[in-house]
FIMAR-616001 format. One record per atom (N, C-alpha, C): residue number from 1; residue in one letter; atom name; x, y, z. Coordinates in steps of 0.02 Angstrom, whole numbers, plus 50000, padded with zeros to 5 digits. Atoms other than C-alpha are relative to their C-alpha. Layout:
BEGIN
SITE pos code site  east north    up
SITE NUM    A   CA     X     Y     Z
...
***
This chain:
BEGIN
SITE pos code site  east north    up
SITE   1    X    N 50042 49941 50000
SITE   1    X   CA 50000 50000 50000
SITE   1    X    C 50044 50062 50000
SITE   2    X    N 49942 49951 50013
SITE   2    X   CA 50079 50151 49956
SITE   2    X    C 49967 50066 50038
SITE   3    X    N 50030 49945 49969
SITE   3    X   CA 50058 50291 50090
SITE   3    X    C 49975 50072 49965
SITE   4    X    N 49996 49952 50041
SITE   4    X   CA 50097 50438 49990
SITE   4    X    C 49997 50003 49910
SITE   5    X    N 50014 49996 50076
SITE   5    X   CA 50026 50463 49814
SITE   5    X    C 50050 50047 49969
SITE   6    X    N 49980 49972 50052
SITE   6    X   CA 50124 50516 49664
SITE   6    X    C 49979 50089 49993
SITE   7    X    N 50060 49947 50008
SITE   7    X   CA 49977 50666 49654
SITE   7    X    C 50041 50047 50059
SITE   8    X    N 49969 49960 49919
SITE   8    X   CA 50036 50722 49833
SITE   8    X    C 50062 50037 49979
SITE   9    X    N 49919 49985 50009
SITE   9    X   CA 50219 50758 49801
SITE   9    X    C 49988 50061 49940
SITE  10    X    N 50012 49972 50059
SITE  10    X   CA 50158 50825 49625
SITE  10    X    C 49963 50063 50017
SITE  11    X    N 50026 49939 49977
SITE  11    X   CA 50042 50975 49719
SITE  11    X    C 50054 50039 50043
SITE  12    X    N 49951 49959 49979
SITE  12    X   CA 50175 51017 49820
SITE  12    X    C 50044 50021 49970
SITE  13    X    N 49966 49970 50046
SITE  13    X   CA 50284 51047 49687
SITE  13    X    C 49997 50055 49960
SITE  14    X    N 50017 49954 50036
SITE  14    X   CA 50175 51127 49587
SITE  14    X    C 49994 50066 50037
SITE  15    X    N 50008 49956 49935
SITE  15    X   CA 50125 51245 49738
SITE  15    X    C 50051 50076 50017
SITE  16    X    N 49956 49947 49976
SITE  16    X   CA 50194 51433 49736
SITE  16    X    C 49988 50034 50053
SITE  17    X    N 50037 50003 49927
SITE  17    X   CA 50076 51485 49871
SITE  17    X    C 49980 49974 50022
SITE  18    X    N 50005 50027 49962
SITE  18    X   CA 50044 51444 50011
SITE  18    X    C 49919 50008 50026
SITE  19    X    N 50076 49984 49982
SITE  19    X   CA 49818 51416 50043
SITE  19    X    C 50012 50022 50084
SITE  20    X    N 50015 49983 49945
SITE  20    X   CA 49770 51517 50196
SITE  20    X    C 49960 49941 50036
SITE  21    X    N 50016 50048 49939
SITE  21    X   CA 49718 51405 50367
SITE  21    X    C 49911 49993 49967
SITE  22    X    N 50055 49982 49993
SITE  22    X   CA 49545 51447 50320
SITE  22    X    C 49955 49965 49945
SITE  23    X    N 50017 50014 50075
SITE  23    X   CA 49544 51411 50135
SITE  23    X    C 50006 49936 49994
SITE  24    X    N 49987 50078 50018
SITE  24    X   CA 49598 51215 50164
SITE  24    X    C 49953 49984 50056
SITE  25    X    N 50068 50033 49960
SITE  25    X   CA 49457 51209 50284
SITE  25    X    C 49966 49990 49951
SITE  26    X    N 50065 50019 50018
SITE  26    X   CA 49346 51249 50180
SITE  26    X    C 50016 49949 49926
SITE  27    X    N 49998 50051 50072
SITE  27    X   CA 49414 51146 50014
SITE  27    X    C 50016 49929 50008
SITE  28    X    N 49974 50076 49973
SITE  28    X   CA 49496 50982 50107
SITE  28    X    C 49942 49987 50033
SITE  29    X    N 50056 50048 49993
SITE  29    X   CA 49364 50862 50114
SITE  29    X    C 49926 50027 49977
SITE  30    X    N 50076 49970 50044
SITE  30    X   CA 49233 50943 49998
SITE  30    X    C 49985 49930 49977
SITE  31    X    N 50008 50045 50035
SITE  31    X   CA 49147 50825 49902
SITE  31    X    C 50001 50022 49917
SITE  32    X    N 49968 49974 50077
SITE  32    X   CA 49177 50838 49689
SITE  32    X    C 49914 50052 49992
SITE  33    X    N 50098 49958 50038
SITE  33    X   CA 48968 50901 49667
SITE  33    X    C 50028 50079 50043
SITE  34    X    N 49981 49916 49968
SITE  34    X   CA 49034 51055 49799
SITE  34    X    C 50047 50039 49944
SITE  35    X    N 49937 49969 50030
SITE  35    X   CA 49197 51074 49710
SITE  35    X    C 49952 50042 49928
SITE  36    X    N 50013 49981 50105
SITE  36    X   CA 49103 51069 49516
SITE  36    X    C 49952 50051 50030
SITE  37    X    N 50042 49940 49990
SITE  37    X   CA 48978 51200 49611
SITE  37    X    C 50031 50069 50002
SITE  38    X    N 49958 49958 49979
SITE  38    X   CA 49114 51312 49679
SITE  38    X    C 50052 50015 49936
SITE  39    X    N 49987 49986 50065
SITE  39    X   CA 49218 51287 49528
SITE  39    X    C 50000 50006 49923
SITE  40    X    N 50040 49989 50054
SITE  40    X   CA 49119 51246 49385
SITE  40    X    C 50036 49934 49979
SITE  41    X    N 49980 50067 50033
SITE  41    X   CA 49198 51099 49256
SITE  41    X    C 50081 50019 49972
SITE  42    X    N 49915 49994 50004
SITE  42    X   CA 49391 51068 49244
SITE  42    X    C 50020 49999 49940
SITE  43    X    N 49976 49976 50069
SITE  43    X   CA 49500 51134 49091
SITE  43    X    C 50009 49919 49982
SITE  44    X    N 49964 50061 50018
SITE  44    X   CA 49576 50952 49101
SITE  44    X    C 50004 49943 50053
SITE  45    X    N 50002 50039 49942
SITE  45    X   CA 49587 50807 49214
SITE  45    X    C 50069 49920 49977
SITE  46    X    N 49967 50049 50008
SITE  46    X   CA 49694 50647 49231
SITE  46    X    C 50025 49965 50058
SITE  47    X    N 50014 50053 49950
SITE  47    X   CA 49702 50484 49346
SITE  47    X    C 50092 49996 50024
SITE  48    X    N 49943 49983 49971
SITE  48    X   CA 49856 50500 49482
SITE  48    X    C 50014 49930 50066
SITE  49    X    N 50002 50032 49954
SITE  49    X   CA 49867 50329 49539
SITE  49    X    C 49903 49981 50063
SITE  50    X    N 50076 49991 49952
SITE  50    X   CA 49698 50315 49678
SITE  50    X    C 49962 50068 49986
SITE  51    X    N 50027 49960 50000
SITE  51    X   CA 49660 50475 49645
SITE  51    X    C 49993 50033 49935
SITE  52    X    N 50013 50000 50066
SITE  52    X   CA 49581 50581 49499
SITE  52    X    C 50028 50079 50001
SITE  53    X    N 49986 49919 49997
SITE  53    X   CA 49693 50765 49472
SITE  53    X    C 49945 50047 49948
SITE  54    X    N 50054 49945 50045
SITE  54    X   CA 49556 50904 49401
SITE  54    X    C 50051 50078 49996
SITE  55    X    N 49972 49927 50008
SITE  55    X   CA 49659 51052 49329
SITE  55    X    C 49946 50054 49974
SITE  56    X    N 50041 49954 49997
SITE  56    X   CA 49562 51202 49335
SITE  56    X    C 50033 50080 49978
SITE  57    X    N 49975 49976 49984
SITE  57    X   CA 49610 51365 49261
SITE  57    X    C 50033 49974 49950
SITE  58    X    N 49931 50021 50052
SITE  58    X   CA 49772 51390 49133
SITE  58    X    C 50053 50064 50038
SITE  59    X    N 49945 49947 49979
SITE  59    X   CA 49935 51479 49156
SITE  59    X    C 49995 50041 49974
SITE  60    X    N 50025 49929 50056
SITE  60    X   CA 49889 51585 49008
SITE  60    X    C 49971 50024 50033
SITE  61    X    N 50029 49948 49968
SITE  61    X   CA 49760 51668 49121
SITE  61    X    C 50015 50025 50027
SITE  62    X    N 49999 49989 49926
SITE  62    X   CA 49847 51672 49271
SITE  62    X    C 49990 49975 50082
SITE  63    X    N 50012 50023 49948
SITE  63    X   CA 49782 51576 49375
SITE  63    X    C 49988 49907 50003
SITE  64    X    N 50010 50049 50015
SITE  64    X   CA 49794 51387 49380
SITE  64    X    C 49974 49949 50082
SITE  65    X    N 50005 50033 49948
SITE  65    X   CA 49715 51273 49532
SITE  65    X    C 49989 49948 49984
SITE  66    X    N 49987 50049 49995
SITE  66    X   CA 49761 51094 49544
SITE  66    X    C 49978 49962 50039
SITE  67    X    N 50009 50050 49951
SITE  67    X   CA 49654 50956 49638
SITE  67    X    C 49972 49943 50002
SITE  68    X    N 49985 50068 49997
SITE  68    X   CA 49668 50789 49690
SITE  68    X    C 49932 49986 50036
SITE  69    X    N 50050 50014 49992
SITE  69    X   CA 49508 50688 49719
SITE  69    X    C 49982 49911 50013
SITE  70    X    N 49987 50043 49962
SITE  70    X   CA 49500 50532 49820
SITE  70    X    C 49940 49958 49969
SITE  71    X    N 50046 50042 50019
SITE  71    X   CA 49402 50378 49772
SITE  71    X    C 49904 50010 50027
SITE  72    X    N 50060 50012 49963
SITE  72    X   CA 49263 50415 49899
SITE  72    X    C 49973 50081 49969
SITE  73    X    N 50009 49954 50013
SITE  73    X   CA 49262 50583 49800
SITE  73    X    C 49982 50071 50034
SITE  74    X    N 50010 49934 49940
SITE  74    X   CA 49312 50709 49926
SITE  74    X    C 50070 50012 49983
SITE  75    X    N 49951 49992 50032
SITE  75    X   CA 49441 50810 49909
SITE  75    X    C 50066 49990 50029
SITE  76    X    N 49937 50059 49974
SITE  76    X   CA 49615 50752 49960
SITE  76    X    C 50063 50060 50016
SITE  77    X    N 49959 49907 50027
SITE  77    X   CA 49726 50911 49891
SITE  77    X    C 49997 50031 49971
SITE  78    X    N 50000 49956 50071
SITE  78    X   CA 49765 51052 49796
SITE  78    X    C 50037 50061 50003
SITE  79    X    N 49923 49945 50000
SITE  79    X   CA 49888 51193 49744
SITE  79    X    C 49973 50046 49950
SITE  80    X    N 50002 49961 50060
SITE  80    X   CA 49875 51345 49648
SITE  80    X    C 50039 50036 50016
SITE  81    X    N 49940 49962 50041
SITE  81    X   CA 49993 51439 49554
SITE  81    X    C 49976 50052 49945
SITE  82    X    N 50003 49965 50079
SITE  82    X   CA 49986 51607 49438
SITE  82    X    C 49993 50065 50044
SITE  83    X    N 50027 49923 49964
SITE  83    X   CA 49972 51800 49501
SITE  83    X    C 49938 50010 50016
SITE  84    X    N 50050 49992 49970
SITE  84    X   CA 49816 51813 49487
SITE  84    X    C 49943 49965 50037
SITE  85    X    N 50061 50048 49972
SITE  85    X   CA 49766 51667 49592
SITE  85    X    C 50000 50043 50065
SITE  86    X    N 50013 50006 49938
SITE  86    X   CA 49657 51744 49740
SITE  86    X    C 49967 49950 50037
SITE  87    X    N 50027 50035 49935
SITE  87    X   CA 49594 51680 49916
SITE  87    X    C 49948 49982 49969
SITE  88    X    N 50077 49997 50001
SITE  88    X   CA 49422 51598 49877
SITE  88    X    C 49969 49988 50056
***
């Protein structure tokens, strides 16, 4: 069993800021129907091992948010990167 996913390592990498205390309340452990409410439908997606990554967002805009989505479809992680990514 592999503790740490591929996906994991891969958000932290991607990751130039750092989500406020407040902001991984409210996004760690959403379920995907919250997320696709809150964010609408992902530019792109692709399977990360157990989990399913939803990229959201391009660099061309500015703003790109990255997240990982757990079998039981809640959310697991996520990172964003670009100037104009704000707080949601």
């Amino acid at each position: 069993m592999n503790l740490l996913p591929k996906g994991i390592i891969v958000l932290t990498l991607c990751s130039c800021t750092t989500p406020s205390p407040s902001e991984r309340v409210d996004v760690i452990g959403m379920n995907s129907f919250a997320l696709a409410a809150r964010y609408g439908t992902p530019a792109s997606y692709q399977h990360q091992g157990e989990y399913l990554q939803l990229n959201y967002g391009s660099a061309a805009g500015g703003c790109q948010v990255i997240v990982l989505v757990d079998q039981q479809q809640r959310v697991a992680g996520w990172a964003s990167t670009g100037k104009l990514c704000t707080a949601r």
